[in-house]
C-alpha positions as CSV (number, residue, x, y, z in Angstrom):
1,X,-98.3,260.6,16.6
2,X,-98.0,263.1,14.0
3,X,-99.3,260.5,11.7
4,X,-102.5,260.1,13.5
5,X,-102.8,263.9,13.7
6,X,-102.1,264.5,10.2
7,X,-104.9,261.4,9.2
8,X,-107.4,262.9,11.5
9,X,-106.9,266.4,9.6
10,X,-107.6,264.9,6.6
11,X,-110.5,263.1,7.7
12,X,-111.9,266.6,8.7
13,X,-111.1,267.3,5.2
14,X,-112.4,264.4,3.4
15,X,-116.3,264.7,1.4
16,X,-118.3,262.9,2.8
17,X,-121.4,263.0,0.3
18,X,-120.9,258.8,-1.0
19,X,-121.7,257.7,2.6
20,X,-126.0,258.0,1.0
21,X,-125.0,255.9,-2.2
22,X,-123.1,253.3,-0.4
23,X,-125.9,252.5,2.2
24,X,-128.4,252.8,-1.6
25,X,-125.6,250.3,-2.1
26,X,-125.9,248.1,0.8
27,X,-129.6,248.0,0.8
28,X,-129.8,246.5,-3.3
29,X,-127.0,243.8,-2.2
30,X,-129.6,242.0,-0.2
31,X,-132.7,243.6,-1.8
32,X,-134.8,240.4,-1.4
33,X,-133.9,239.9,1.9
34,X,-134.9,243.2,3.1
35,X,-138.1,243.4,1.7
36,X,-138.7,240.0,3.6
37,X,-137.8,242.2,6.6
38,X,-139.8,244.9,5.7
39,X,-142.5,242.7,5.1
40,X,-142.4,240.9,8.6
41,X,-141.7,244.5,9.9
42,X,-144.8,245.9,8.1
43,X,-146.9,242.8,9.3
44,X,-146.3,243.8,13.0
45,X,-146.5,247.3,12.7
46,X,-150.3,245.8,11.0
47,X,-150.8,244.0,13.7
48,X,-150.3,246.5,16.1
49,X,-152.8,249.0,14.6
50,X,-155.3,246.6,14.4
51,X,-155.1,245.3,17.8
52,X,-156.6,248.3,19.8
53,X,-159.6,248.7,17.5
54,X,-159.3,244.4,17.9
55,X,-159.5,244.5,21.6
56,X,-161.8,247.7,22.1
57,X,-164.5,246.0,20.3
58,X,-164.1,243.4,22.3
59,X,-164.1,244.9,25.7
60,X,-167.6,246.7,24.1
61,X,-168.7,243.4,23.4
62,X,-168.1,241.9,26.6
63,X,-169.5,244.7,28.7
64,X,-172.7,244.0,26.4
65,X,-172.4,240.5,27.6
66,X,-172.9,240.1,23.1
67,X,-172.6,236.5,21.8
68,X,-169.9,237.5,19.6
69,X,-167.4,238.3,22.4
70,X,-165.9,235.0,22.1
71,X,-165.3,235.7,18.3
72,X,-163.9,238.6,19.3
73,X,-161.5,237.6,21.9
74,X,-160.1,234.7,19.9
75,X,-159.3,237.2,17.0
76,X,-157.6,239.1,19.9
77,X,-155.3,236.2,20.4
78,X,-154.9,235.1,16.7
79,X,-153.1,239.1,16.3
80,X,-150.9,238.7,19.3
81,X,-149.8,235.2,18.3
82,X,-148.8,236.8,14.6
83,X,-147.0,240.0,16.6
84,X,-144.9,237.4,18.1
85,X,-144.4,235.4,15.0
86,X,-143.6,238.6,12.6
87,X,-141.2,240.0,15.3
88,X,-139.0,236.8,15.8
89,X,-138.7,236.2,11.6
90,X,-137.8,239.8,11.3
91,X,-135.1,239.3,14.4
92,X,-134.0,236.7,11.7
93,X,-134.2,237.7,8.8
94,X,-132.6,241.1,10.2
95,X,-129.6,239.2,11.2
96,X,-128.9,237.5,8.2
97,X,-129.0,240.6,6.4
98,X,-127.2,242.6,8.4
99,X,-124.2,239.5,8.4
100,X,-124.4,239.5,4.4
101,X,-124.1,243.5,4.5
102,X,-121.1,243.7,6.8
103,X,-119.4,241.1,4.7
104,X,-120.3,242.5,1.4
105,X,-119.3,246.2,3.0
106,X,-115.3,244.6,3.7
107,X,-114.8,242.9,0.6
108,X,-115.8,246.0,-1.1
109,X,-113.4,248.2,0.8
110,X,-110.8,245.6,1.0
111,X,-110.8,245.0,-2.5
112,X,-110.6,248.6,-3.3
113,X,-107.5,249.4,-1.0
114,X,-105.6,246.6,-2.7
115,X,-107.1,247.9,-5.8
116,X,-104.8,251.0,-5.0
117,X,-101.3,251.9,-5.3
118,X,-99.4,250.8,-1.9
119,X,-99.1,254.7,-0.5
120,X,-102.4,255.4,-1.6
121,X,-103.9,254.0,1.2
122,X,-101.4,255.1,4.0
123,X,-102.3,258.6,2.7
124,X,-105.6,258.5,3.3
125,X,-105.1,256.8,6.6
126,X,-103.0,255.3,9.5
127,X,-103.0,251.1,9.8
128,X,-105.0,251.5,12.7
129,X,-107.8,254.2,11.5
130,X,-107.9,251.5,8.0
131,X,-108.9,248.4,10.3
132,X,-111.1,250.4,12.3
133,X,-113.0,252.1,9.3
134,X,-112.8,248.2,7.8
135,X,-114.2,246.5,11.0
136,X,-116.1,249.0,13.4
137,X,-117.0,251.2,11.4
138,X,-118.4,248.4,8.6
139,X,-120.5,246.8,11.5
140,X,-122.2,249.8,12.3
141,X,-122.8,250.5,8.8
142,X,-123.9,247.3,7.9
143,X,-127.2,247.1,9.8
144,X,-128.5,250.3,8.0
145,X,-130.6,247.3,5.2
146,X,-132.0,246.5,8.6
147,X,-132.8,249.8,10.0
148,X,-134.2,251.1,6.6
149,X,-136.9,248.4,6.1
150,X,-137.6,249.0,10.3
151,X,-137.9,252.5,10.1
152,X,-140.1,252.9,7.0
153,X,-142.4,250.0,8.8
154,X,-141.9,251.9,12.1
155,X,-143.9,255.2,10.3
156,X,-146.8,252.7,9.6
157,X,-147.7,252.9,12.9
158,X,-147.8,256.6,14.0
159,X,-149.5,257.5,10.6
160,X,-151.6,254.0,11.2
161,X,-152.4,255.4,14.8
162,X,-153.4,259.4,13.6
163,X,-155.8,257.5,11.3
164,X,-157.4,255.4,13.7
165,X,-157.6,258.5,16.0
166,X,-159.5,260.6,13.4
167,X,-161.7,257.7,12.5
168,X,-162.9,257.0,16.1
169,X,-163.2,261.0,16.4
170,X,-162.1,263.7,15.0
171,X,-161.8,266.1,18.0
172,X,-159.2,263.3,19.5
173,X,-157.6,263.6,16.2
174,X,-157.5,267.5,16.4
175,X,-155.7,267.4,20.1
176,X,-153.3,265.2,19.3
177,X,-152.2,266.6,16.0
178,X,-151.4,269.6,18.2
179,X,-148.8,268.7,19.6
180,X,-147.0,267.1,16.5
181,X,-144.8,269.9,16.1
182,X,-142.7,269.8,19.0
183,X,-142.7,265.7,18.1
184,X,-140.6,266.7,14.6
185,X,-138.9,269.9,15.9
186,X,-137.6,266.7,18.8
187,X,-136.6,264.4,16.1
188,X,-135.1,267.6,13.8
189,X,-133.3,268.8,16.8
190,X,-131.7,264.6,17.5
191,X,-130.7,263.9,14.2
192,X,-128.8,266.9,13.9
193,X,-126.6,266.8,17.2
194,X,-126.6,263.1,17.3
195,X,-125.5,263.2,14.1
196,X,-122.2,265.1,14.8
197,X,-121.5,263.5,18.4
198,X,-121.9,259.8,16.3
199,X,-119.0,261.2,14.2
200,X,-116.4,263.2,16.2
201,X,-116.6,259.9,18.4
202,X,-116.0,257.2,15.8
203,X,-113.1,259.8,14.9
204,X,-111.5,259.7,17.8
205,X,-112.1,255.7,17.9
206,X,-110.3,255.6,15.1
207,X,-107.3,258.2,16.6
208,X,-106.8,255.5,19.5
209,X,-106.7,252.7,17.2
210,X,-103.9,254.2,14.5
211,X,-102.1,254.9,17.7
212,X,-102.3,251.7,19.4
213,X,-100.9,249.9,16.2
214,X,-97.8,252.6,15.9
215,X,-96.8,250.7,19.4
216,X,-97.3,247.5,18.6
217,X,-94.9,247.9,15.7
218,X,-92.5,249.3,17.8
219,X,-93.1,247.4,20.9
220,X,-89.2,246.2,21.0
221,X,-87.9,249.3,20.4
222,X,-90.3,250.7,23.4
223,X,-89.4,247.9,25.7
224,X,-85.7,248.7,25.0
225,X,-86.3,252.8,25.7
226,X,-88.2,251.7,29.0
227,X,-91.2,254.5,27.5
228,X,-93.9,252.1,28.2
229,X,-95.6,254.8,30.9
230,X,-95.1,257.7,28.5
231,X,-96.4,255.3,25.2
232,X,-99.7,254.6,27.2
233,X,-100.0,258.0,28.1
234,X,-99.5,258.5,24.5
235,X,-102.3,256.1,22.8
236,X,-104.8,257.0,26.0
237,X,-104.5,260.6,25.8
238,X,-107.7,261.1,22.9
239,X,-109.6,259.4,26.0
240,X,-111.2,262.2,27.2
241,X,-112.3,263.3,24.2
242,X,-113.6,259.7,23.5
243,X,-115.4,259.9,26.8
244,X,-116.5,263.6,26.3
245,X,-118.4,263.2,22.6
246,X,-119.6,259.1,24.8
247,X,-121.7,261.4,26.9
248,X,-122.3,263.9,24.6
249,X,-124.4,261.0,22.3
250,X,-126.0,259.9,25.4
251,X,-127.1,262.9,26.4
252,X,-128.1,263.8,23.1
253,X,-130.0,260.6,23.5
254,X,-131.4,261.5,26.5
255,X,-132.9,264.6,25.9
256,X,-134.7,263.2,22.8
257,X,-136.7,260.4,25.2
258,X,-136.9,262.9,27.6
259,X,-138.8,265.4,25.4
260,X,-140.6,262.8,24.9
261,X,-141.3,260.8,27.9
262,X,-142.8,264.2,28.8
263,X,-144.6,264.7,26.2
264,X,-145.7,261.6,24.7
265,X,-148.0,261.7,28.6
266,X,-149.1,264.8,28.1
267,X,-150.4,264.3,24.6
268,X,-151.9,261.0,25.9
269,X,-153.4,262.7,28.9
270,X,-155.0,265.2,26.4
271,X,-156.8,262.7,24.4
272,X,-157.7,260.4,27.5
273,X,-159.4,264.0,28.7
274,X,-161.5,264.7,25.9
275,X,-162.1,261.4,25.2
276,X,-163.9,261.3,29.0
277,X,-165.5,264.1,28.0
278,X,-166.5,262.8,24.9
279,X,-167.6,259.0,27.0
280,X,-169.9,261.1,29.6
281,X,-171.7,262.5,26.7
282,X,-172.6,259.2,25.2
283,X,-170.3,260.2,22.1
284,X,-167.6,257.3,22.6
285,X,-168.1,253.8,24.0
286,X,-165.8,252.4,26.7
287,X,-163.8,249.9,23.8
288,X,-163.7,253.0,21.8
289,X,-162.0,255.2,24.7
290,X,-159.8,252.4,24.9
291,X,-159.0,252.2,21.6
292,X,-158.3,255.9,21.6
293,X,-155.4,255.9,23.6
294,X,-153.5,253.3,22.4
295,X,-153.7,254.8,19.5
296,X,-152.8,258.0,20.9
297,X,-149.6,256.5,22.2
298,X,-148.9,254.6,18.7
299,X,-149.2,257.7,16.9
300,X,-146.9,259.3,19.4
301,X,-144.3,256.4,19.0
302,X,-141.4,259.2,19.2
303,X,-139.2,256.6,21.1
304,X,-139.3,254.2,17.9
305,X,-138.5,256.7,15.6
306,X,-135.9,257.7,17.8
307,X,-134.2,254.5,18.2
308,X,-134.4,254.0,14.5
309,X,-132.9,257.1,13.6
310,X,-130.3,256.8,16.1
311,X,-129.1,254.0,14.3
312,X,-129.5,254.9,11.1
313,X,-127.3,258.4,11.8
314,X,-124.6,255.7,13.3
315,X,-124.9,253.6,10.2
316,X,-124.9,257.3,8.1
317,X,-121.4,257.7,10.0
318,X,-120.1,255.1,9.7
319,X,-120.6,254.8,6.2
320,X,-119.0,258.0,5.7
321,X,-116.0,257.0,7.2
322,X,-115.7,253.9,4.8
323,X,-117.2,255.7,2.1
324,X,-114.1,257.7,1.9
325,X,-111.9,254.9,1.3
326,X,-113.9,253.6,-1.8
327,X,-113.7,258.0,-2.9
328,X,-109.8,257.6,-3.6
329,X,-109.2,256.5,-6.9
330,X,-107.9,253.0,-8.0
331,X,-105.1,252.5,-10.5
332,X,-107.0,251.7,-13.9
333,X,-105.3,248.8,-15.8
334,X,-105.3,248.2,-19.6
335,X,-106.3,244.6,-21.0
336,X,-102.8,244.4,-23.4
337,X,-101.1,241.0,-23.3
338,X,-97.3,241.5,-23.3
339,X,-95.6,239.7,-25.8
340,X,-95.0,236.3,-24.8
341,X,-91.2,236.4,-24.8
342,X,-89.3,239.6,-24.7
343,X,-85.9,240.6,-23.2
344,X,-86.9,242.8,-20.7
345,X,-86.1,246.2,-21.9
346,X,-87.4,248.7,-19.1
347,X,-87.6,252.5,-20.4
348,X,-88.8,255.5,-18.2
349,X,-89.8,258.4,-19.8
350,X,-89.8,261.9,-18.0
351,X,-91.2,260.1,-15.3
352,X,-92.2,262.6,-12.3
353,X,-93.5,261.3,-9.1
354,X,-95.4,264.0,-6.9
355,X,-95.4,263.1,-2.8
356,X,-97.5,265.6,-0.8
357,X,-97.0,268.5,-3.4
358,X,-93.1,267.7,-3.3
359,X,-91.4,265.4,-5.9
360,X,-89.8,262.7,-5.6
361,X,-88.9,261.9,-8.8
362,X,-88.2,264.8,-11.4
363,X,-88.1,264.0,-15.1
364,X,-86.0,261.0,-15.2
365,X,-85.6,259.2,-18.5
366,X,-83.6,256.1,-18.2
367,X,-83.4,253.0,-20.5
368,X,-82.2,249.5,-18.5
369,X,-81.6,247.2,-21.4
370,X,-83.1,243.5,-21.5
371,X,-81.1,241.2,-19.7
372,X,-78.8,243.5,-18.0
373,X,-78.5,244.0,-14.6
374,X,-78.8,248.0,-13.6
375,X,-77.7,249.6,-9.3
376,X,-79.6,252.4,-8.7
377,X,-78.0,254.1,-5.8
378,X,-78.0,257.5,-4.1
379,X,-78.4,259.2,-0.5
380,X,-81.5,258.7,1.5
381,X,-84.7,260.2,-0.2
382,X,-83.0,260.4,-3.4
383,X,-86.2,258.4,-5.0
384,X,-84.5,255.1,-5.0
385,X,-87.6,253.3,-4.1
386,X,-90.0,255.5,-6.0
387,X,-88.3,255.1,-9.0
388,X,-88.1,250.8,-8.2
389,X,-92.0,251.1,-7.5
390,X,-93.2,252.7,-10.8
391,X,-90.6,249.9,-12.6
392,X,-93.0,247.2,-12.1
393,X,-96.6,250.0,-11.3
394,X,-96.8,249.4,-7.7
395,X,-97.5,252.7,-7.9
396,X,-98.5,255.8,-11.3
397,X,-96.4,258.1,-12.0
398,X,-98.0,262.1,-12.1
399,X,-96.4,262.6,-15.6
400,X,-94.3,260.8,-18.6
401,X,-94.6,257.0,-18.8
402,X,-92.7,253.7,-18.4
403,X,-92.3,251.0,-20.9
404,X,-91.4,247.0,-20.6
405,X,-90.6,246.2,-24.1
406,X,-92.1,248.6,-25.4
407,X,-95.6,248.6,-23.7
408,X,-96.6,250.9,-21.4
409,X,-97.1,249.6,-17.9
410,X,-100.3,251.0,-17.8
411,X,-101.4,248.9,-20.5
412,X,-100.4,245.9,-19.6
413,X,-103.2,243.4,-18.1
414,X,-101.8,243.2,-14.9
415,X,-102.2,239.5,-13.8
416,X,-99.5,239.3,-16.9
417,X,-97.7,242.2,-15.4
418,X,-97.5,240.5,-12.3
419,X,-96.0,237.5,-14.0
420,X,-93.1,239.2,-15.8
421,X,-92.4,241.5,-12.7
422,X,-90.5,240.2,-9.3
423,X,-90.1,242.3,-6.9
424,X,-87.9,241.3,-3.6
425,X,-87.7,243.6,-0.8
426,X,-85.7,244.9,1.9
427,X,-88.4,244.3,4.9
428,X,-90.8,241.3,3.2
429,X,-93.9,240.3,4.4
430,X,-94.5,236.7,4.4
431,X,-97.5,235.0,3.8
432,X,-98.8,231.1,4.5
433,X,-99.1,229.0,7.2
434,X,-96.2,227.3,6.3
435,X,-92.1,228.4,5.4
436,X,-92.6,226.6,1.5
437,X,-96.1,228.4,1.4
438,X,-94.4,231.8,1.9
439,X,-92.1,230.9,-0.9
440,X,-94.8,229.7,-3.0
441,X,-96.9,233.1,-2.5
442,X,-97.7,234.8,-5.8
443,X,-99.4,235.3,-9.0
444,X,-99.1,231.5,-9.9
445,X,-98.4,228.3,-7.3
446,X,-95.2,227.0,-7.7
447,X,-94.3,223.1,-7.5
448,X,-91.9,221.8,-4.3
449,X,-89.1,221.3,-6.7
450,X,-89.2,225.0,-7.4
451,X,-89.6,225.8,-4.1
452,X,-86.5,224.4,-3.2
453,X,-84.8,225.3,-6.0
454,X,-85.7,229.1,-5.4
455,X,-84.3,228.7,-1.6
456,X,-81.1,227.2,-2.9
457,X,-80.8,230.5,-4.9
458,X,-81.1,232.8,-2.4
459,X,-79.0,230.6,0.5
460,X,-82.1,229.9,2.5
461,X,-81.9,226.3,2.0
462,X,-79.3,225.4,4.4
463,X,-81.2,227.1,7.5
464,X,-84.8,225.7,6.2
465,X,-84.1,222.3,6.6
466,X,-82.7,222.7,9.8
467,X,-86.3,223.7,11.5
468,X,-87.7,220.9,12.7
469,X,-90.3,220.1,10.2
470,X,-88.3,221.9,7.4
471,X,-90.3,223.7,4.1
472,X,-93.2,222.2,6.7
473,X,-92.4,224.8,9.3
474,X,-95.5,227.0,10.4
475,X,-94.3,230.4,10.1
476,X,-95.5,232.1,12.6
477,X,-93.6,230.5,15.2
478,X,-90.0,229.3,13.1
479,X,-86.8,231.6,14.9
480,X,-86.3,233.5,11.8
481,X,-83.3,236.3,12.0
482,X,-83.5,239.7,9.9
483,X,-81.3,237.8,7.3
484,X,-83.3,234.7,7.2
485,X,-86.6,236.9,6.5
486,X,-84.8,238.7,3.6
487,X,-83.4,235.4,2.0
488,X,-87.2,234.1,2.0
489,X,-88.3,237.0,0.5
490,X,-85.5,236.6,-2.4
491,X,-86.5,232.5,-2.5
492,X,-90.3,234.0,-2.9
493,X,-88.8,236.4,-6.0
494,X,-86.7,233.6,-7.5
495,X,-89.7,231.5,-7.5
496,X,-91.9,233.7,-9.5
497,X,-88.9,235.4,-11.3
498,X,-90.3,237.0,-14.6
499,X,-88.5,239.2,-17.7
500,X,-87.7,241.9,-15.0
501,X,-86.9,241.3,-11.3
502,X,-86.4,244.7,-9.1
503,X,-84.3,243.7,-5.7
504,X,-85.2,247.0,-3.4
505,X,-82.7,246.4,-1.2
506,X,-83.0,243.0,-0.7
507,X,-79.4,242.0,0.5
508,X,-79.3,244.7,3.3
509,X,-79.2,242.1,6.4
510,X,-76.9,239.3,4.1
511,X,-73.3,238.9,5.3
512,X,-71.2,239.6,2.3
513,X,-70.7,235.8,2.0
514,X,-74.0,235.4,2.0
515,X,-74.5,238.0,-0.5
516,X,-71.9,237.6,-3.2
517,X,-73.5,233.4,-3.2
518,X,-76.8,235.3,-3.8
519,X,-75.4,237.2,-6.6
520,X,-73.7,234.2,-8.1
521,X,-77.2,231.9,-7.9
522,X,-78.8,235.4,-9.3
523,X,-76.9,235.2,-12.4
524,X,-76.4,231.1,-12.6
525,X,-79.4,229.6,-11.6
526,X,-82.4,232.0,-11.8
527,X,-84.5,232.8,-15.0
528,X,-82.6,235.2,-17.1
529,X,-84.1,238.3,-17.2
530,X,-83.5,241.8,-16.7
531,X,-82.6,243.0,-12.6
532,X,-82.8,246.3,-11.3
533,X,-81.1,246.7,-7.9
534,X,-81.6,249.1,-5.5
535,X,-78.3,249.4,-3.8
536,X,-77.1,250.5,-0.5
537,X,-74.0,248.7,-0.6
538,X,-70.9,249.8,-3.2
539,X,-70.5,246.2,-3.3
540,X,-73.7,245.7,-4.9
541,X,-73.5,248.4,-6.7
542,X,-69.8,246.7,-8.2
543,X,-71.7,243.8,-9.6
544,X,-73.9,245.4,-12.0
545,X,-73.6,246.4,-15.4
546,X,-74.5,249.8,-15.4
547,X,-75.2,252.4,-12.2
548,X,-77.8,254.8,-12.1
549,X,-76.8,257.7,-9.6
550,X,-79.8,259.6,-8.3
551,X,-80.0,262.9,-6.4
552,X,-82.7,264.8,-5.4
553,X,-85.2,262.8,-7.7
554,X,-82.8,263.4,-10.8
555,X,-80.7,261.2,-12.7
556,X,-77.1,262.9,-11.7
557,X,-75.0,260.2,-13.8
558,X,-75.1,257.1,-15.6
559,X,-72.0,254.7,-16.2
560,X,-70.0,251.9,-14.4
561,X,-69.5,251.5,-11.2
562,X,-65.6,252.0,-11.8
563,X,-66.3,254.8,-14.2
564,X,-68.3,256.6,-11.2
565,X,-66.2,255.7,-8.5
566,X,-63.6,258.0,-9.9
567,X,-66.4,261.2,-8.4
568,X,-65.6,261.9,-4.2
569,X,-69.6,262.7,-4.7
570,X,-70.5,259.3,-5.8
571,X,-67.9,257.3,-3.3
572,X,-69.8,259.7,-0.6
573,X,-73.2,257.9,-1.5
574,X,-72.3,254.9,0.5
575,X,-71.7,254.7,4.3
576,X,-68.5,252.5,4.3
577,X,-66.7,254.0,0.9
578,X,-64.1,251.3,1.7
579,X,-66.8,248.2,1.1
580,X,-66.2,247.6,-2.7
581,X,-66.4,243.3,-2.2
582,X,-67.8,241.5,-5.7
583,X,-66.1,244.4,-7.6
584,X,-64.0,241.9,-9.9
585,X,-61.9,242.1,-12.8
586,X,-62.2,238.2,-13.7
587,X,-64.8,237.6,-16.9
588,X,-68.8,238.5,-16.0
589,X,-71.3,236.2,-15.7
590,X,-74.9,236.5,-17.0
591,X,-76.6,239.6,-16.3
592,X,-73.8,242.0,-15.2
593,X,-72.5,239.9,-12.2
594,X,-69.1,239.0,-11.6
595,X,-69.0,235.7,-11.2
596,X,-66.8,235.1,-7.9
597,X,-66.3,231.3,-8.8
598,X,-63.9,233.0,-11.2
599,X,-60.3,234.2,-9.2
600,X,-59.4,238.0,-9.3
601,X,-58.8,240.8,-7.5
602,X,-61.0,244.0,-6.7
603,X,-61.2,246.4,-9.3
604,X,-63.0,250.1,-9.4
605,X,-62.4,250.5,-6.0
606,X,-60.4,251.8,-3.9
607,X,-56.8,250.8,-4.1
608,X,-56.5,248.8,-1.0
609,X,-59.4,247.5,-1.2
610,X,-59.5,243.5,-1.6
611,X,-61.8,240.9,-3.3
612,X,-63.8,238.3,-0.9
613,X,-64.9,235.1,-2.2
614,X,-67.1,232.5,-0.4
């Protein structure tokens, strides 16, 4: 909840002036397309000035009982036919263009919030405000192409109909244009409030929606508090808001067609009056009366403009709301190739890392040689996984720089980066339809021989192949346990392993059997390379070469896990001091890890503590 409040306060704070150059934007994607609507829009709005002059000369010529009535009446019908004809292609046209907008409109903001570092975009916005601003909101901004070429058309035919007006007579002209200012001090007066009611209520849409997904991804943990009644009072409380700026639009709305359902008939009335006047004085023929006040009523054509501009101050809205998605800034890659082959070597150099005005990280310089294996550990919000984050640039650091052999991460292309970076992680998200297309998932396809291989490493193996269809398993629906998820996620890293591989707590929900096999495969069987492990466990933390101990963002120590052990403050890290398993004397195998195929007995620990081997 405080989420949603604190994403709605920044949305108050957000600028909104890209919302005009992202609709500029929207209309050149499907340039050609529009002008065929403007075109087809411009035809009708043609069509419909011509027709009163059309059908007034007509109705003269049949009252004359003139030979060229028939003429006359068959042009009447050619312009209706072509009404109808330009009004279904624009229909058309409109809705291809509007289709091609809304999709160019989300790949554009989707791209750009993958484009960004992972916090990036929670900052800016809760799950459920992102997917509204990336589907709503995107909908409504994507038929502004269609509204554009309409409403520049749509002015054709008041301007069309004041012309016709002063060129049938210029006194009817006079009356009408009387009354034009209340018509724009109307439409000044609708854009205005509509404009605001169109965006506190795609606001508190948006509110709803963030809220709505905080259940969902607690629903268990709801079900199991029995809160259900005080969650849906929860998500359904902005409601009345919701309803409050609903009617506040449509009464907004109504008071524009009401202005001018009043006065649209009285400035009709008006010209009909004079134009009587005009008729009993011989001045004005019957068709030309006729004439007159269609033309009146064109050039009064306040509902159009209305209904155009109503849309276009939704689209306007809308478009804000996305517009300030595309405002926050990307991470800007170099074009560098790392070195083909290189050991690994990971340096960070008075690296700060800056959270809402409070840092995380606080001038930490650490060097993790190539092909070494390095536990960072330290209490909750010590920086642990801001500091495995700016290892492999899922997210900048504010100030000093990190290096992989050398090059700066920002350098680095970053489909290479991607390559020679693994990352596993304590919650993964799986993607595919199918268990060996989650493991496959990632900068490159992997083979089925690597697949397996990969899910031997990380112990998932045993329980894939006992699904019923095996690595063919559709994901969605295979009984996967917290442990099972994290061992796919390590198979999906072993896959793609590159020079570095960082492991944010990745072995939280393994057994320690489970675990210490893990470790072994990490060291046996995976590409060598060097691993940085976030560590929650002082048995992890025992099987690596060298310990970084963080506290409050800063680098307290550096040195062995035994070494360290020896501080109450560093044993105090760790919620069960007494777990020290994999911490073995017997010789280590590749990259730090004891190997536990190897017999000994627990070392750097504390003195009771004993060994376990699988």
């Amino acid at each position: 909840m405080a989420a949603t409040r604190r994403t709605a306060d920044r949305a108050e704070q957000a600028p909104t002036d890209g919302s005009g150059r992202l609709l500029v934007g929207a209309v050149r994607h499907s340039a050609g397309r529009t002008a065929a609507v403007f075109g087809c829009s411009a035809g009708s709005a043609a069509v419909a000035i011509a027709l009163p002059a059309v059908l007034g000369h007509a109705l003269d010529l049949l009252l004359d009982d003139d030979a060229g009535a028939r003429r006359a009446v068959t042009l009447c019908a050619i312009l209706i036919v072509a009404e109808v004809v330009f009004d279904a292609s624009e229909a058309l046209l409109g809705g291809i263009v509007t289709a091609r907008t809304a999709a160019w409109l989300r790949r554009l903001g989707i791209d750009h919030v993958l484009s960004l570092a992972p916090h990036r975009a929670a900052e800016r916005c809760t799950p459920g405000d992102l997917v509204t601003r990336l589907t709503g909101n995107v909908a409504e901004a994507s038929t502004a192409p269609l509204t554009v070429a309409n409403g520049v058309a749509t002015l054709f035919v008041p301007l069309g109909g004041l012309t016709a007006l002063a060129l049938i007579d210029i006194r009817l002209f006079a009356v009408f244009l009387a009354g034009v200012p209340l018509l724009a001090w109307l439409l000044r007066a609708f854009v205005r409030d509509s404009s605001d009611s169109v965006t506190r209520y795609q606001r508190v849409q948006a509110d709803i929606a963030g809220r709505l997904v905080e259940a969902l991804s607690g629903a268990r943990t709801i079900a199991a508090a029995g809160s259900s009644a005080r969650e849906l009072d929860r998500i359904l409380a902005p409601l009345p808001e919701l309803g409050n700026q609903g009617r506040r639009m449509w009464h907004v709305y109504g008071r524009a067609m009401a202005g001018a359902g009043i006065l649209v008939p009285l400035l009709t009335t008006a010209v009909l009056a004079v134009g009587g006047v005009r008729l009993t004085h011989g001045n004005l023929t019957v068709g030309e009366l006729l004439a007159a006040s269609r033309y009146a009523v064109l050039a009064a054509g306040l509902g159009a403009a209305v209904g155009q501009l109503n849309a276009l101050v939704r689209s306007r809205a809308a478009a804000r709301r996305t517009a300030e998605l595309l405002a926050v800034s990307p991470m800007c890659s170099g074009a560098d190739p790392l070195s083909a082959s290189g050991p690994g070597r990971l340096e960070l150099r008075g690296v700060t890392v800056v959270r809402n005005g409070t840092p995380v990280l606080r001038d930490v310089d650490l060097i993790v040689p190539g092909g070494t294996t390095m536990a960072v550990v330290g209490h909750s919000g010590a920086g642990k996984s801001t500091l495995a984050a700016v290892a492999g640039r899922l997210t900048d650091v504010d100030a000093g720089a990190v290096l992989l052999d050398g090059v700066p991460l920002a350098e680095i292309d970053p489909e290479r980066l991607r390559r020679e970076v693994g990352y596993a992680f304590e919650r993964p998200a799986l993607f595919g339809d199918t268990i060996a297309e989650a493991i496959a998932f990632g900068p490159y396809a992997s083979s089925p021989g690597e697949i397996e291989f990969a899910a031997e490493a990380a112990g998932a193996d045993s329980f894939i192949r006992l699904l019923p269809k095996g690595y063919a398993a559709p994901l969605g629906t295979a009984p996967l346990s917290g442990g099972e998820l994290q061992r796919l996620g390590l198979a999906r890293a072993f896959a793609h392993a590159g020079r570095l591989l960082v492991l944010d707590d990745a072995t939280s929900s393994l057994d320690s059997v489970t675990e210490l096999r893990v470790g072994r495969a990490l060291v046996r069987d995976v590409r060598a390379g060097t691993r940085l492990l976030i560590a929650h466990r002082a048995s992890s933390a025992a099987r690596a070469d060298r310990v970084v101990w963080l506290e409050d963002g800063r680098v307290r120590a550096l040195g062995t896990h035994e070494a360290l052990w020896e501080d109450p403050g560093y044993r105090a890290v760790f919620a069960d001091p007494g777990d020290v398993r994999g911490a073995w004397e017997g010789p280590r195998g590749r990259a730090g890890f004891a190997d536990p195929g190897v017999g000994g007995s627990a070392a750097g620990a504390a003195p009771d503590s004993a060994g376990e081997e699988p």
